[in-house]
N, C-alpha and C positions, 0 to 999 in steps of 0.2 A: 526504514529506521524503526528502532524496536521503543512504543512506549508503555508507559502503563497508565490505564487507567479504572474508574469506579466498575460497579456489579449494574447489571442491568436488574431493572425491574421492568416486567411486561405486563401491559395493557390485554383484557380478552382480546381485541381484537386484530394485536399483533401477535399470537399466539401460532404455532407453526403447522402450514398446510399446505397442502399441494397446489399448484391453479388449480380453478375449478374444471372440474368434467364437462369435456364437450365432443363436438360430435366431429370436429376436427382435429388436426395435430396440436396441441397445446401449446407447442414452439414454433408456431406459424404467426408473423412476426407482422405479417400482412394487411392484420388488424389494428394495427399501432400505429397512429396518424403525426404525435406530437413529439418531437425532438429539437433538440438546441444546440450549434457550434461555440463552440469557446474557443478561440483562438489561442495561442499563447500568446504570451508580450513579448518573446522574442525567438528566435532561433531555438531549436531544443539542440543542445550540446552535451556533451558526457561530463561539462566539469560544473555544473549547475543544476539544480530542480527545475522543472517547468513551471511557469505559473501562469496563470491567468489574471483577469480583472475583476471587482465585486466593490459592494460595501454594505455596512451594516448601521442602520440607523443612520443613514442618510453621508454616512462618512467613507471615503474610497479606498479600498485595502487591495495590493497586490497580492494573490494566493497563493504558495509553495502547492505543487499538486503532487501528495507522495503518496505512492501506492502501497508503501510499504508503511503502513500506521495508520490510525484509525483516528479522527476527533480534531477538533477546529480549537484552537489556542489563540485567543486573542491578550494584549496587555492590559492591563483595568485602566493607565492612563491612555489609551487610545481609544474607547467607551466611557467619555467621562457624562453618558446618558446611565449607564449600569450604575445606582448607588449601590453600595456594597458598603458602607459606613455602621459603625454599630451594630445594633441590631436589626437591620435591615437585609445583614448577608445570612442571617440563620433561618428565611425563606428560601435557601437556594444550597442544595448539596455542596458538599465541600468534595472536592477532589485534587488530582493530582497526576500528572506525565513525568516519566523520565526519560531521554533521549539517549541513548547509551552512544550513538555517536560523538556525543560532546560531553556526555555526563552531567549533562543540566539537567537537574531535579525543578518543575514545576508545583506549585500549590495556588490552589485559587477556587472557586466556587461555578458550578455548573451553571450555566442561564440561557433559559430558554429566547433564542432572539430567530428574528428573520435575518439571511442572508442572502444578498439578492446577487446574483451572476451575469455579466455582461457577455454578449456574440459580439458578432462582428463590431456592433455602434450599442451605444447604449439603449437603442429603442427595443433591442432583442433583449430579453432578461429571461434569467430562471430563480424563481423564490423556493427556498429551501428553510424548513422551520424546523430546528435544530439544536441540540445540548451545549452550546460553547463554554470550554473551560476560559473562565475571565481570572487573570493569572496576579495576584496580587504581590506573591516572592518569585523569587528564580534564584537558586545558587548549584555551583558548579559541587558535585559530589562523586568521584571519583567509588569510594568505597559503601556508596546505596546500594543495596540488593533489592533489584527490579521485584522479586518475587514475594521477598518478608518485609520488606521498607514500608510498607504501609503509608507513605509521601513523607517519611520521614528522615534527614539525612543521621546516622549514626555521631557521636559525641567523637569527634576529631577527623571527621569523613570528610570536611569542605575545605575545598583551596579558594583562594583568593582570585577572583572573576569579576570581568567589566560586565559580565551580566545584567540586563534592568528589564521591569515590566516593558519597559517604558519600548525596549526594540522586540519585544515580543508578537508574531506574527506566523500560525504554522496551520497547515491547514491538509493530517491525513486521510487519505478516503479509500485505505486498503479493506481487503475483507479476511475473514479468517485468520486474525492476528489476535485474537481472545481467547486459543488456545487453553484446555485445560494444563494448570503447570509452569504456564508463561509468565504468570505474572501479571497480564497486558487484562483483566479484566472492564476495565473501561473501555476498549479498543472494539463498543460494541455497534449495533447497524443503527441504533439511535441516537448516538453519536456520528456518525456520519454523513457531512452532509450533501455527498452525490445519493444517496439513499433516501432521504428527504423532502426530496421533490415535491410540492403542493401547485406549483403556476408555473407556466409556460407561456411566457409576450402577454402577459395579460388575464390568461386565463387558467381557469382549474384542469389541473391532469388528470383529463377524462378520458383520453386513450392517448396512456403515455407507461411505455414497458421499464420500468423501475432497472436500471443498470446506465454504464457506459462505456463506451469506447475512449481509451490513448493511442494517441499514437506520436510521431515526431510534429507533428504542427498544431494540435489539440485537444481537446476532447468533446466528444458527442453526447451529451446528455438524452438518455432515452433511447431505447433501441429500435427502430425499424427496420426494413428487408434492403434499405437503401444504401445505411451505416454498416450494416455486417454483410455486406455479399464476400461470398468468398472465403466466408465464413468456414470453420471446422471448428468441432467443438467436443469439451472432455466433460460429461455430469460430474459435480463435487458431491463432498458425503458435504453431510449434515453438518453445522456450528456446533458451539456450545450454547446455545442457547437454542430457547424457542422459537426466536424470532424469524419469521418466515422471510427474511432476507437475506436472516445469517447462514452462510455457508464456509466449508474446510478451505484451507488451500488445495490448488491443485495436486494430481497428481502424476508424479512421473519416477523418470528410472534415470538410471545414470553408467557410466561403464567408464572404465580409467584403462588407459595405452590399451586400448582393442582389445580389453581383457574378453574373456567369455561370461564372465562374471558381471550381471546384473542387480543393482542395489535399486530399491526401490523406495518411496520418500514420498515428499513432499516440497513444491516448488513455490516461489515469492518470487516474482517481477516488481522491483523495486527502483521505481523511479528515484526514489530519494538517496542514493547513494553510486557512485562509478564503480564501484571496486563489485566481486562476486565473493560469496563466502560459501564454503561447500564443509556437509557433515558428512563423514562414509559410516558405515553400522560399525558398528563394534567390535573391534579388531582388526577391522581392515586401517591399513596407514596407507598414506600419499606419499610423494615424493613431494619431499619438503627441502625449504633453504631458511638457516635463522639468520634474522636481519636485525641491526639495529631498528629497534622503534621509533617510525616517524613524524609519530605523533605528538601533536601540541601537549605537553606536558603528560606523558605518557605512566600510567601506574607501572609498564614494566619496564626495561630496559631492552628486551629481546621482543621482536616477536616471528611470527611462520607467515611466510607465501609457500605457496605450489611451484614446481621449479617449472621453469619457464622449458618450453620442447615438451611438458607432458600433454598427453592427448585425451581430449573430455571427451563424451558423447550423450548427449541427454534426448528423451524420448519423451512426449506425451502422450497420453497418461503411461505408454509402456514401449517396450520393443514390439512385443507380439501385437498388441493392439493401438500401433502409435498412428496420431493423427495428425503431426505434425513434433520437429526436431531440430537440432542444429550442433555439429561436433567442430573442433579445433583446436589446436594446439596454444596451449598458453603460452602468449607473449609475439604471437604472430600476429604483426601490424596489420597484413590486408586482408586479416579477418574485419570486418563490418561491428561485428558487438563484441571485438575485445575488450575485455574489464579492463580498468586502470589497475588491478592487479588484481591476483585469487589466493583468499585465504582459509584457511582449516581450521574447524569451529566445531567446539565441543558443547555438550548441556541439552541436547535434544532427544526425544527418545527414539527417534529413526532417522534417515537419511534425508536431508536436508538441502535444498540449494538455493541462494538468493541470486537471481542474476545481474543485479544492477540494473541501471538504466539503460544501458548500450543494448539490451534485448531487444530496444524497441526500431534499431536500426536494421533489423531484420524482421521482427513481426510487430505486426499491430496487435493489440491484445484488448477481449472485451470480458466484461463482466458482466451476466445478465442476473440478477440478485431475485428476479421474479421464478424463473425457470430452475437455478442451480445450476446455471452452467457455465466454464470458460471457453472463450473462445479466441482463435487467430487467425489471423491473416498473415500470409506470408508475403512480403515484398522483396523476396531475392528467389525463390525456388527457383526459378529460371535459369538462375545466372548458371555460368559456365563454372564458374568456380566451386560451386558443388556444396557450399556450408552448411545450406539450411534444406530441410526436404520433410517427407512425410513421418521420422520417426520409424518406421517400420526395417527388419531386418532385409 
């Protein structure tokens, strides 16, 4: 899910650099003793976010865990320890989300809080110290532009929404969604609070690899040789920013009905939504179907899927150099990470793919924010049915 948020400002000593040089492999994971399970709270399904357990200031929050956004949204009356009254809020940046899924425009002020994570019982914990937007409006704004809105909705831009701080609760921990152009400049790694990490059951993270694993029943906070075996792995370019955690989205290619023709892009594994949205470069078109709009008070009347029988094929990072993949034909049920449908999306400057969440019913996927790199696990290569495999020609 796409939001927007503040500019980072960096600290010297988040400043952007490599591991340090050693006499070892630098992504020799061996050395990293401190990790933590997060269970979900329940079943991971394609018609739901995943979430976990936490709270903050002593109070219990279940946690939306979407990869696809960056930043922890809490409602001001759910921290009625946060005073924000008067002049009290003008110690604390003023920012701002917008979820284009819903069109809920956010405003509220940045605060710095712990938020603590529960494993299996609550005696496992991970402390996370963190920018929480504390959310004081919410209104529905259909006609905000994520990019000029500056958290402002336009003069006739809001419909009428049961909205309130008050059910306010969202919590993204994607990376490389602060894109220059996007919009999304809040959606940064100090804002996020799997990046965060300061304690582990008690302790300070003294050898503890800054990233995680999802997959269908979790997530692994901290990377060791335990949580990624089996691992394969694509380096990312560089963020926008300096922040030596921030990194790109992945990379990869894509190919439509077994053409010859490879489009090359930029991938989002997005837990926070079922459906896939695909950019092809400019001039290429899909095979499209226009549908009535299904959506809850939709600004169009029309919109485009991908017609069901066409055949995808995506590669990471490429065809030639792929290290893992997965092709199918859209709208074929005993594919495993069928979308709840695939749509055509324009406004990016290259080729684009968000998989949904159903990707994770094929691979597990990690984020190591210390190294720059992604990484997967495959949990069908095997199968007979042939879906998912190395990527390579």
């Amino acid at each position: 899910m796409l939001w927007n948020t503040l500019l980072l400002f960096l600290t010297p000593a988040l400043a952007r650099t490599r591991l340090p040089a050693r006499d070892t492999d630098p992504n020799d994971l061996s050395i990293y003793k401190q990790a933590i399970y997060l269970p979900f709270t329940k079943d991971f399904s394609s018609d739901y976010t995943p979430t976990v357990r936490g709270s903050i200031n002593g109070r219990s929050f279940t946690f939306p865990v979407d990869t696809g956004s960056t930043g922890l949204m809490i409602g001001a009356p759910l921290l009625p320890d946060v005073d924000l009254s008067g002049s009290n809020a003008d110690q604390y940046e003023q920012g701002w989300e917008f979820l284009t899924s819903s069109s809920l425009l956010y405003n509220g002020r940045f605060v710095p809080l712990d938020v603590t994570f529960y494993g299996s019982s609550r005696k496992y914990t991970a402390v996370s110290k963190v920018l929480v937007l504390v959310v004081q409006s919410v209104i529905k704004c259909p006609a905000y532009n994520s990019t000029t809105g500056q958290g402002i909705c336009p003069d006739g831009g809001s419909v009428q929404s049961t909205a309130s701080p008050k059910h306010v609760t969202y919590m993204g921990v994607g990376f490389g969604r602060n894109v220059a152009g996007s919009g999304l400049n809040f959606g940064s790694s100090d804002h996020n609070p799997f990046l965060n990490i300061v304690n582990i059951n008690g302790r300070s993270t003294y050898s503890f690899r800054t990233g995680y694993v999802v997959s269908t029943t979790g997530v692994h906070l901290g990377l060791t040789t335990r949580n990624t075996r089996d691992a394969v792995w694509v380096d990312l370019d560089y963020g926008a920013t300096d922040d030596w955690r921030d990194w790109a989205m992945v990379d990869m290619a894509m190919r439509v009905n077994e053409g010859q023709d490879e489009y090359a892009g930029k991938a989002l594994v997005d837990t926070g939504i079922p459906q896939m949205f695909i950019q092809p470069p400019p001039g290429v078109k899909l095979p499209t179907v226009r549908i009535l709009n299904p959506a809850t008070n939709p600004t169009t009347k029309y919109t485009s899927r991908i017609t069901n029988g066409t055949y995808l094929d995506f590669a990471f990072p490429s065809f030639q150099d792929g290290v893992a993949g997965y092709d199918f034909e859209v709208g074929d049920e005993s594919f495993p990470s069928q979308p709840a449908y695939v749509q055509p999306v324009a406004g990016r400057p290259s080729t684009y793919f968000n998989s949904g969440r159903n990707f994770l019913f094929g691979f597990t996927i990690i984020f190591d924010a210390d190294g720059g790199r992604f990484g997967l696990i495959c949990l069908k290569c095997n199968d007979d049915e042939g879906y998912y495999g190395s990527g390579t020609d």
